[in-house]
N, C-alpha and C positions, 0 to 999 in steps of 0.2 A: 722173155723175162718180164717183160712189165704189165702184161695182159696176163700172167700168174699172180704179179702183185699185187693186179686190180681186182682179180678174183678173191683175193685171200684175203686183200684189206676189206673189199667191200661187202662180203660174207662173215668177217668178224663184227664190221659196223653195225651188221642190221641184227646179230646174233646178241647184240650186249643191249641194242636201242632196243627190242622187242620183249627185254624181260622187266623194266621198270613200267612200259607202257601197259603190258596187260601184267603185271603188277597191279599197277594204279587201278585199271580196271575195272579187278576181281575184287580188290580190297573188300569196297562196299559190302559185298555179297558175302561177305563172311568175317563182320563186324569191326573191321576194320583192323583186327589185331597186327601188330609189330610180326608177327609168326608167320602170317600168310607169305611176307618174302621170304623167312628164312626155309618153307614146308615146298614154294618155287624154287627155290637156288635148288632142292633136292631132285626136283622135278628135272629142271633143267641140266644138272649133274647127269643125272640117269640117262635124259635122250643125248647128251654130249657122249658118253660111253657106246651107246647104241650107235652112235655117230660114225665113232671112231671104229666099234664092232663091224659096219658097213664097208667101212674102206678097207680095211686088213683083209676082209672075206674080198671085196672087188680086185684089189690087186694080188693078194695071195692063190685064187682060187681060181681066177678068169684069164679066161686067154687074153694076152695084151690089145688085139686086134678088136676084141668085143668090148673091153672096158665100157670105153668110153659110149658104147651102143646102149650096154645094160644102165650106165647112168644117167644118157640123156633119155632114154624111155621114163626112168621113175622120176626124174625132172619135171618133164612136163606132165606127167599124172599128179606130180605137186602142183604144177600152175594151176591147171584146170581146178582140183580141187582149192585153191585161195580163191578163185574165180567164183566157182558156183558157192563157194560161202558168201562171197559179196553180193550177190543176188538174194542173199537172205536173210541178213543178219545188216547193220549200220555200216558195218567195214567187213571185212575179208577175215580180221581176225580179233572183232569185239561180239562177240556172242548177242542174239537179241534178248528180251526183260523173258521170255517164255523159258528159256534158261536156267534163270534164279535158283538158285537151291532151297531144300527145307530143310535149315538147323539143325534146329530142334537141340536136344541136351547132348547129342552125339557128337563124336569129332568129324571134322569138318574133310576132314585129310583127303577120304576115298570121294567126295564130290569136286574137289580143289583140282584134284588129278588128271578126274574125267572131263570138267570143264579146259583144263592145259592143252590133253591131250588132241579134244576137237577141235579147236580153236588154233592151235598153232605147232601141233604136236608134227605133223607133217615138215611143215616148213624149215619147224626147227632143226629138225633129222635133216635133211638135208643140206644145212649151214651150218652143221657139227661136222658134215662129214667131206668139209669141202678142202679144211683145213690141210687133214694128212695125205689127202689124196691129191690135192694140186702140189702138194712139194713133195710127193712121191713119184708121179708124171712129169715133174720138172728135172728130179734126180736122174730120169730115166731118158730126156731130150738133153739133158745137162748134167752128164755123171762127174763131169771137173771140178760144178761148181757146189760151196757150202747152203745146204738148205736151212743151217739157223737163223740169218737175218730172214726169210720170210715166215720164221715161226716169230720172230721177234715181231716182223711188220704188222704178223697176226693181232699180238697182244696189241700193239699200237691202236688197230683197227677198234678191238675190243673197249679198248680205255677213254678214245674219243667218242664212242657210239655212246660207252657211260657216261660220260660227261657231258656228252649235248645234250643230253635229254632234259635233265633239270634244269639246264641255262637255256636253253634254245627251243626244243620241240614242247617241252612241257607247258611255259609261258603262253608260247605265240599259238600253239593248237589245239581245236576241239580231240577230245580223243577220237571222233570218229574219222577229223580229218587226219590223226597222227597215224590210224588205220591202215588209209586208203594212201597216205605216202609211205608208209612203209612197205605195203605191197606192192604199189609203181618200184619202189627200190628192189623189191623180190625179183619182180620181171627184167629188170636190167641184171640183174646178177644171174638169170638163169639164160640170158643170151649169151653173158661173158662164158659161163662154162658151156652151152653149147659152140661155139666157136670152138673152145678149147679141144670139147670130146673126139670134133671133127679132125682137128690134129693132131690129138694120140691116136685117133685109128688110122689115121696114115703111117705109122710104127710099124705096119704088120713085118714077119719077117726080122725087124732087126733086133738085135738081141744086145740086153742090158749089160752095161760095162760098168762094171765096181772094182774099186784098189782091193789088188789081189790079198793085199794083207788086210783088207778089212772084213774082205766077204767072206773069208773063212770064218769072221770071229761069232759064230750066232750064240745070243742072250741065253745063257742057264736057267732053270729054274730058280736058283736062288738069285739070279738079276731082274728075273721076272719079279717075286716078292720083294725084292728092293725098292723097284721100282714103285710098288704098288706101296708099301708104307711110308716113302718119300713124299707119294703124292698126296695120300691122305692126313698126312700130318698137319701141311698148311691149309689143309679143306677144312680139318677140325678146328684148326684156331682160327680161321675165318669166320666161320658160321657161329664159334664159340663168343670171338669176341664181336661180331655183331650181335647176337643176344644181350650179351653182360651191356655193351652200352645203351643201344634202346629200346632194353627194361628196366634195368636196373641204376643206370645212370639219370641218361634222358635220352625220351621218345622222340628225335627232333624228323620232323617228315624228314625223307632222303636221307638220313644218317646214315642207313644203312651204305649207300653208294659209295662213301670213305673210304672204309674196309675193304669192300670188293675193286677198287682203284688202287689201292698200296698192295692188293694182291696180283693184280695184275700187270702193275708197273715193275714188281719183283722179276714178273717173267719175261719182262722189254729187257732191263737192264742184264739177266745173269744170260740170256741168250742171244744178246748182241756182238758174241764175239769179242768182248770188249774189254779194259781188264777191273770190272765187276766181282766176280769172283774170287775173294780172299778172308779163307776161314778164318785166320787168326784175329783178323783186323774187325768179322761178324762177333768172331767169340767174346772179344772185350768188347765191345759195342751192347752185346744183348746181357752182357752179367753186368753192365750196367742200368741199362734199361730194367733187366729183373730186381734191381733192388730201387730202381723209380718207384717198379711197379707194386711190390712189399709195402715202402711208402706211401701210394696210393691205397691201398688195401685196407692199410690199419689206419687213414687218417681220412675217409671217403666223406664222412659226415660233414669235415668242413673246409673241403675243399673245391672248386669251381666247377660246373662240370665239364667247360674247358680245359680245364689243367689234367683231370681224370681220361677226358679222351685224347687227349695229346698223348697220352702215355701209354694208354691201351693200341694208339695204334702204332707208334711207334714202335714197341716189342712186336704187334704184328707184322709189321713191316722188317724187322730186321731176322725174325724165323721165319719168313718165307723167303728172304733172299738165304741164308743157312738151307732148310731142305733145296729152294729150287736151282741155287750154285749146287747143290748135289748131284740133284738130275741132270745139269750140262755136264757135268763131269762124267759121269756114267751115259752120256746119250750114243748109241749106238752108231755103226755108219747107212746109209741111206737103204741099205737091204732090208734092215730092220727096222726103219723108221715108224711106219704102221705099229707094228708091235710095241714100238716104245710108248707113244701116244696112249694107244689103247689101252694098255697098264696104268700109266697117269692118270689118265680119264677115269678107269675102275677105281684108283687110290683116291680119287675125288668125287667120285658118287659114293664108295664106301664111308669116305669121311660125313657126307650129308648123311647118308641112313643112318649110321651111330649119330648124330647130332640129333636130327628128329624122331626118329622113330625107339633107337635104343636108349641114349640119354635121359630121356624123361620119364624110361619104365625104371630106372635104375637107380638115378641122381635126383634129391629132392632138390638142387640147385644146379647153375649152370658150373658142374664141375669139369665137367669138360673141356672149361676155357683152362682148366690145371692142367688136364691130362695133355693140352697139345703142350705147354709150356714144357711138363716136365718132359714129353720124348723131343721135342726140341733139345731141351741138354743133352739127353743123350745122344742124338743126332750130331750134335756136337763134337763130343769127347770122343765116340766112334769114328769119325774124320781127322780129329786130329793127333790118331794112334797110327803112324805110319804106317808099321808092320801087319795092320789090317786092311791097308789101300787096295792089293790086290786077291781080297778075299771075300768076295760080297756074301759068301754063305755064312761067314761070322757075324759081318755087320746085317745083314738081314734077321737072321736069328737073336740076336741082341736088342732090335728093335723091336722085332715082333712079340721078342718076349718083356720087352720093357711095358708095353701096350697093354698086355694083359697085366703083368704083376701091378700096373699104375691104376690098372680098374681097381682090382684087388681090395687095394691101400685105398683108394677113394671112397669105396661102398661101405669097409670097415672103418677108417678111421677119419672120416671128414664129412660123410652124407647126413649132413645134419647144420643146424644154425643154433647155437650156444643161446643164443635171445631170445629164440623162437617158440612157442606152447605148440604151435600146429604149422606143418609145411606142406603144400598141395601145387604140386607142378603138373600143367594142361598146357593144351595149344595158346591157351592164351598167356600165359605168364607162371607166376611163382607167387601162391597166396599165402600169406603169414600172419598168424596172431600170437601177438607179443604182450605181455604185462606192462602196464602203462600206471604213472604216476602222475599224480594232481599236481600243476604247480602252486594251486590257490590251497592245499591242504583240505583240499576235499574226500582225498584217500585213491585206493589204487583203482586200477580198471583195465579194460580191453581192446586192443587196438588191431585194427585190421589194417595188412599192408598186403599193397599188390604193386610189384614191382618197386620203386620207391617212391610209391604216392600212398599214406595214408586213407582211406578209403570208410572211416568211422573209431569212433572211442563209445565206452559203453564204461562208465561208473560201475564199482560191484557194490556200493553201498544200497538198501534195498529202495530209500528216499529219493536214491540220485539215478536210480537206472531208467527211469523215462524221462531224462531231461536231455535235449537235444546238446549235441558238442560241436566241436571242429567247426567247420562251415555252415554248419545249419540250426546257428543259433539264434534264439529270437530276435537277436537284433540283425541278422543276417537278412538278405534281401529275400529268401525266400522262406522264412520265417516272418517278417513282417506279411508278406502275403497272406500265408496260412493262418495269422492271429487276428488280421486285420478285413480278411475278405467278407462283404455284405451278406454274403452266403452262410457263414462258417456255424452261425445256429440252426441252420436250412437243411444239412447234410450236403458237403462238397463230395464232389468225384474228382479225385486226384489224380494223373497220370506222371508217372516217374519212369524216366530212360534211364537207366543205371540205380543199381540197389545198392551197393557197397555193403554197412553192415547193417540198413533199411532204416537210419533213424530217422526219416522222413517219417516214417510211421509214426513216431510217438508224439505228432502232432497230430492226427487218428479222436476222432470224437464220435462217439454211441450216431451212428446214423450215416457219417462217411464211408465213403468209397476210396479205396488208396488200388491203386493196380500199378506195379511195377514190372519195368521191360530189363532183363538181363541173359545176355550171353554165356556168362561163364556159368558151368554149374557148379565147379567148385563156389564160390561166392557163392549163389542160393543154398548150396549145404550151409553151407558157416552162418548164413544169416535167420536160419532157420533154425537155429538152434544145435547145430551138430557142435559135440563139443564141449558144450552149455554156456560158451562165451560172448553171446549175445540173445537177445529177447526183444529187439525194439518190435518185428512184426509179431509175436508173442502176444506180448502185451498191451500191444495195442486196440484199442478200441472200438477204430474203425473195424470192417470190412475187406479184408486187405487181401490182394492177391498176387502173384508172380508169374510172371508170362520167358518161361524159360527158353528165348530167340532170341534176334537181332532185333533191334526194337523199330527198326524201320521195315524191316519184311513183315515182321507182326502184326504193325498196325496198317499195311499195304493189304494183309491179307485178310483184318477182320474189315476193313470198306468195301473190301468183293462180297466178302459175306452179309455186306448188307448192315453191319454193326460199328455205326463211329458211338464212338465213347461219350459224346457231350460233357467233358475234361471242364471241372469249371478253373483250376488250375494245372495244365501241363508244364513239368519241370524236365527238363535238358541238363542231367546232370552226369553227361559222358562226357566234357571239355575241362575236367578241373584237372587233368593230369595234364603234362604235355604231351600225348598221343593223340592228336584230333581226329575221331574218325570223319573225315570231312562229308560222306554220304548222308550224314546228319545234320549239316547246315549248309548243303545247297537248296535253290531254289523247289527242286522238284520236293525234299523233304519237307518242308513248309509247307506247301500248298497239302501236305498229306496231314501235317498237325492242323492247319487250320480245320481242316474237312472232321477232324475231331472233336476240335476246342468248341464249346458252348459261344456265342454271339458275344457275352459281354467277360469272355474267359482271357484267363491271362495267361502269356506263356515266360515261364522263367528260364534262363539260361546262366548256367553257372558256369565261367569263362576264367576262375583262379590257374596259373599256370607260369612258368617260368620264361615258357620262352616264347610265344605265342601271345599276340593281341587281336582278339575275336571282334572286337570293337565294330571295327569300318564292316567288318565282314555281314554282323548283323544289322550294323545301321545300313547299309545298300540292301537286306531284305525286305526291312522294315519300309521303306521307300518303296520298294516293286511291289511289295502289297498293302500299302497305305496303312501302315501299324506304326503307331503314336508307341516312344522307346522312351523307359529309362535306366538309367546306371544307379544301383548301390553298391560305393564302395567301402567295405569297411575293415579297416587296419584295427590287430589286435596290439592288446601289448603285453610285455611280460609278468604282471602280474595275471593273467588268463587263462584260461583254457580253451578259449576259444582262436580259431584259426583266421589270418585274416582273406576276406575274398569278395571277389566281384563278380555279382549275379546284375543279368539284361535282363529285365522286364519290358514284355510286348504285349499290345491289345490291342483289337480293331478299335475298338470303343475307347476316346481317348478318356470319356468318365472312369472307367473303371479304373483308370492308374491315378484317378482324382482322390486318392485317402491319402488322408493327413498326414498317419505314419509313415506310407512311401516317399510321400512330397518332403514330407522333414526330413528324410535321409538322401532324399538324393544327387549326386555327383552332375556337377556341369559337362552336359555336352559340347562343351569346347574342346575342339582338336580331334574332333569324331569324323572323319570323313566320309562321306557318302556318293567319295565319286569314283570308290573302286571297282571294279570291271564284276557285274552279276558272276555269283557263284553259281555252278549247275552242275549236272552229273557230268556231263562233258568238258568242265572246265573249272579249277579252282589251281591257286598261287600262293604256295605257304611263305613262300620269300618276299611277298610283299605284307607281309605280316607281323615278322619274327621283330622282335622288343630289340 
């Protein structure tokens, strides 16, 4: 028994620890968006399915006596293979830079996959599939005893391996050292299940004993789709409601980890045997939680966005204890255990494919987080109609058709934002332009929103529409730059990382240079005039260009080529939301602007953000590369239009931060510390950060 527990716990540990680490990883390489976890959770769904696909084929198809032959052979064809990766690459399962992908305007999805699947695509197959197959070998040395506490031990294992990560491995280790201990932890799990294979094929000969009244009962086709819309239900409101919160709420690094922890913890507690399982007592619990959430909805504007995730996850937490108290109810006996998994598994990769890949051809919003709400009710109401308890072809069919009729209703009567003039849903988010009012009585205009970070305002009066707004007004810190740089009659070459709605441009003078670095290409549509709701690169005067990548592959790739930019100001203006792609403020990123920036060039960083204090992060830069910092902070007020925010100015040359204008606005470095631990690709700490 306990060397099946060791196996189960410590193949779910390193199954849940391995998706935030090359998480972290990849992020960089594919501009850091919030999506690249939820586009993995689909990834990792599918090889978990494929998982469970393995074990039903091994146990249902293979002689008992060979089992364990056939598994310890592709066993160790996985060691070898983490092995000869780690001869090539930093770690066993961190890809080396030759790797990197190319953008470019396309989706990122089909490179995202291929990198998963080399990298750790192997491994993962084999600690999806260790799950059903050790407490299907246990059922079969141990037909007396219940295999749900080691599906429970499972989730345990799963829960802890999430939770260390952030507090433990993520802190204290380089990623390539989090690598190379996660693969020592591979090779000890793959001794435990050698040992093991070696004792089910000592089984030959004897023959499995199952409670006679259980074995007769095999799964129908409609328990089979029960099963399968059971499991996808809580997959959908997972992935749904990690999007809704960090995009639409706030992008707090590791947020996402929440969600998938209340998801998991749902499956500790209804499959521990334990008395967890009580519809009545879910029912009123989540129709109250549903009209938290109602509240939530219609009062988001001004409410914390603590108060908002509290609520979101609680409803998620209380419809996955609703579907997943379902599935122990309907879980089969140990005959069909494989089968049962396998189903789940398909209803939770099904659920990610509608998330990412259907979702966003169909819904200009995340309405998906509705659709799992609303077959939650009905999940609901179908459980608590008795006389449908012993009928799963009703309740299958009810659900199935709730599913559809809920798309239905969503694409005709909700796909859509009341506020909105333009809605453009991509990998990276949900871009909106909305009608926007003066509060100085300057008249209306146009607002661009991504996610809920305001992203530029554009005047439609014809006087006011090349006058910079929001954050980048002239008295903002990087607007005093642009008015105030020695150069600025000379023709400046300007570098900008994030376009928003480009009004950097409309600081743009006859002989300037503006080159701007953006990912999304929805944004470059909208800023370029699709629409007709903005004009700053239009209009403007400079020279101006858009470099449609990641803005650190771009400018990695135009130094190979032999072309740094001589920037006489570069501006860093991907930190004003709170998503930090952090591959843009480690050490190796810097030393890449530098190799751009002009000698006596400045770099500006715009660090405005709720939750998040970039401060210490860039004064320890500013220190590793002897760059003289300073802070403008500038608080607006209600009579304005302008946004309040705090842009980092850096320069080798401590002259160049010597103008007047800068020195009159700027904020005491007091309380700035510079003795936080160097950021680098292998290593950065959003918890010692957050405000």
């Amino acid at each position: 028994m306990i060397i099946f527990a060791l196996s189960i716990f410590l193949s779910a540990f390193l199954l849940f620890q391995i998706q935030p680490m090359i998480g972290k990883f990849l992020l960089p390489w594919f501009g850091g968006s919030p999506t690249v976890w939820s586009t993995a959770m689909l990834f990792f769904q599918a090889l978990l399915t494929g998982g469970y696909a393995y074990a039903y084929w091994l146990i249902g198809r293979i002689r008992a006596d060979r089992q364990g032959k056939v598994h310890a052979a592709l066993l160790g064809v996985t060691a070898l293979f983490v092995l000869a990766l780690g001869l090539f690459w930093p770690s066993p399962i961190t890809p080396s830079a030759a790797w990197k992908p190319d953008i470019g305007a396309g989706t990122p999805i089909p490179q995202l996959f291929l990198l998963l699947t080399v990298s750790v695509g192997l491994p993962y197959f084999m600690l999806a599939s260790n799950g059903p197959l050790m407490q299907a070998w246990f059922s079969r040395l141990f037909p007396t005893q219940s295999y749900a506490r080691l599906y429970a031990l499972s989730n345990i294992g799963s829960l802890l391996g999430l939770l260390v990560y952030p507090i433990l491995t993520e802190p204290w280790l380089t990623l390539r050292a989090q690598g190379w201990s996660w693969a020592i932890g591979f090779a000890l799990f793959a001794l435990l299940v050698g040992w093991i294979t070696l004792r089910v094929g000592h089984t030959r000969g004897v023959k499995t004993h199952f409670p006679k009244s259980a074995a007769t009962i095999k799964p129908t086709l409609s328990m089979l789709g029960l099963w399968i819309i059971l499991g996808a239900t809580p997959s959908i409101f997972l992935l749904s409601v990690t999007n809704q919160i960090t995009q639409e709420v706030a992008v707090i690094p590791f947020l996402w980890i929440l969600p998938l922890a209340l998801y998991l913890l749902s499956f500790i507690l209804t499959f521990s045997d334990g008395p967890w399982v009580q519809r009545r007592l879910y029912a009123l619990l989540f129709a109250l939680a549903s009209v938290a959430m109602l509240w939530v909805l219609g009062n988001a504007g001004d409410l914390s966005f603590g108060v908002q995730i509290a609520v979101y996850c609680l409803l998620l937490f209380l419809a996955c204890m609703i579907a997943h108290g379902e599935l122990y109810l309907l879980r089969p006996s140990a005959r069909y255990l494989t089968s049962f998994y396998l189903m789940v598994s398909v209803g939770g990769a099904l659920g990610g494919i509608f998330v990412n890949l259907v979702a966003p051809r169909i819904f200009t919003g995340y309405w998906e987080f509705h659709l799992a709400w609303l077959l939650t009710i009905v999940i609901l109401i179908v459980s608590l109609l008795p006389r449908w308890e012993s009928r799963p072809q009703v309740r299958a069919g009810v659900l199935w058709m709730a599913f559809f009729l809920a798309i239905a209703w969503i694409v005709q009567g909700m796909n859509g934002y009341s506020d909105a003039l333009l809605v453009q849903r991509n990998f990276y988010g949900i871009l909106r332009v909305k009608e926007w009012s003066s509060s100085t009585g300057l008249g209306d205009g146009y607002s661009m929103v991504h996610g809920a970070t305001v992203h530029g305002i554009q005047y439609l009066k014809p006087d006011l529409r090349s006058q910079p707004t929001t954050y980048y007004v002239q008295d903002s810190g990087v607007g005093l730059v642009l008015l105030n740089h020695p150069r600025r009659d000379q023709g400046l070459r300007v570098g900008v990382l994030g376009l928003g709605a480009g009004t950097l441009a409309s600081y743009g003078q006859s002989g300037d240079v503006y080159r701007f670095y953006e990912i999304n290409p929805s944004v470059v549509d909208v800023a370029e005039g699709q629409g007709g709701y903005f004009s700053f690169l239009e209009d403007s005067l400079a020279d101006v260009t858009v470099v449609t990548d990641d803005a650190r592959l771009a400018l990695e790739r135009e130094l190979a080529e032999g072309q740094p930019q001589h920037f006489d100001v570069l501006v860093l203006d991907t930190f004003n939301s709170d998503s930090i792609p952090v591959h843009l403020v480690t050490k190796e990123a810097f030393a890449i602007y530098l190799q751009h920036l002009a000698p006596d060039g400045i770099l500006a960083a715009h660090i405005s953000n709720r939750s998040l204090d970039l401060r210490p992060v860039l004064s320890r830069l500013a220190q590793e590369y002897g760059l003289t910092m300073l802070v403008i902070d500038r608080t607006s007020s209600m009579d304005e239009d302008a946004f309040s925010s705090i842009w980092v100015l850096l320069a080798r040359d401590p002259a160049s931060l010597q103008i007047p204008a800068l020195q009159a606005k700027s904020a005491p470095l007091d309380g700035v510390s510079a003795s936080l631990r160097l950021w680098t690709d292998d290593y950065s700490n959003f918890f010692q950060i957050l405000k």
